[in-house]
C-alpha positions in Angstrom: 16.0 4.4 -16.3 14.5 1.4 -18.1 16.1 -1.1 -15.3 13.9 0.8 -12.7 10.9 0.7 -14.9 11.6 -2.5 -14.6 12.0 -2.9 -11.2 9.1 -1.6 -10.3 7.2 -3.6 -12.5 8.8 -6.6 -10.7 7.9 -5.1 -7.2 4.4 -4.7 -8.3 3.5 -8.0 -9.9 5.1 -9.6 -6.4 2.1 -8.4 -5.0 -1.6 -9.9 -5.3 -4.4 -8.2 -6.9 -5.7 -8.0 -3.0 -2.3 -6.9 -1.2 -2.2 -4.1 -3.8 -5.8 -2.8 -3.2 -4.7 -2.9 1.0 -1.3 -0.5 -0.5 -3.8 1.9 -2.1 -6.2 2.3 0.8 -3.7 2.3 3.5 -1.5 4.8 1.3 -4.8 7.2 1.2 -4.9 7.1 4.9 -7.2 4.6 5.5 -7.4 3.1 9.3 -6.8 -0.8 9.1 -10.2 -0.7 10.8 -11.6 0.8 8.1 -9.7 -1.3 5.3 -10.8 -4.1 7.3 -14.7 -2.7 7.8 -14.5 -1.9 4.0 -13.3 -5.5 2.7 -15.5 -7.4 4.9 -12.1 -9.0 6.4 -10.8 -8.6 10.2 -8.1 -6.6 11.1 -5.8 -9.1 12.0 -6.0 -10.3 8.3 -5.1 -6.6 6.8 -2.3 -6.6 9.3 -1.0 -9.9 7.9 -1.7 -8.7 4.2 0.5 -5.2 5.4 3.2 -7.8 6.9 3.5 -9.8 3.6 3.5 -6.6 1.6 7.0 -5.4 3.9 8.0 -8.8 3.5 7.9 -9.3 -0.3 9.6 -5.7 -0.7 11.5 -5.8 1.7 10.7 -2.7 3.6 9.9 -1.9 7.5 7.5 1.1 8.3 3.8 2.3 6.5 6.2 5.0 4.9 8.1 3.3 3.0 5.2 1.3 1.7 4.0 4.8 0.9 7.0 5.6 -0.8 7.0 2.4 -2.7 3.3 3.2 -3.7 4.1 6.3 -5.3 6.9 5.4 -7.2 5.5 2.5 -8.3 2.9 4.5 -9.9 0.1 2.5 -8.2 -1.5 5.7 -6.6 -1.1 9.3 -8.1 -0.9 12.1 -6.0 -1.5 14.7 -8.4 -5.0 13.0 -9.3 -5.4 11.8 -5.8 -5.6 14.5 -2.9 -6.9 12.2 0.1 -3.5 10.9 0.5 -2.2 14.5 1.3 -5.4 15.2 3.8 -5.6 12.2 6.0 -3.4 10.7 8.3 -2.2 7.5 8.2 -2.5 6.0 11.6 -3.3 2.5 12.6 -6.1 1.3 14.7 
């Protein structure tokens, strides 16, 4: 258990402060319009920051970042119900 703790610490701190802010909205079912609306960025910019995020982890489709956000511990779902009451959908 402690090599996954630290793992996921490792997955985490490849991320920047920013691209880990983009994990948490999208993974509450934010739009990228509205990360984009809510950052004062374009959407084209959140799409890149999504890109770099699959990149870095290596990982293909918004679930799997979803997963990854979860078990990385950077949202909690028990503390955290919007990510069970929107859908995540891309604009």
């Amino acid at each position: 258990m402690r090599g996954h703790a630290a793992l996921r610490k490792q997955c985490i701190e490849a991320l920047t402060p920013r691209e880990r802010e983009i994990v948490r909205l999208l993974v509450s079912g934010y739009t990228v319009a509205e990360i984009a609306y809510c950052l004062g960025r374009h959407q084209s910019t959140i799409y890149a920051h999504i890109e770099r995020v699959r990149q870095r982890l290596g990982i293909h489709t918004e679930a799997q970042i979803g997963v990854f956000a979860v078990c990385a511990g950077l949202i909690d779902c028990q503390a955290d119900n919007t990510a069970t009451s929107r859908v995540i959908k891309r604009s």
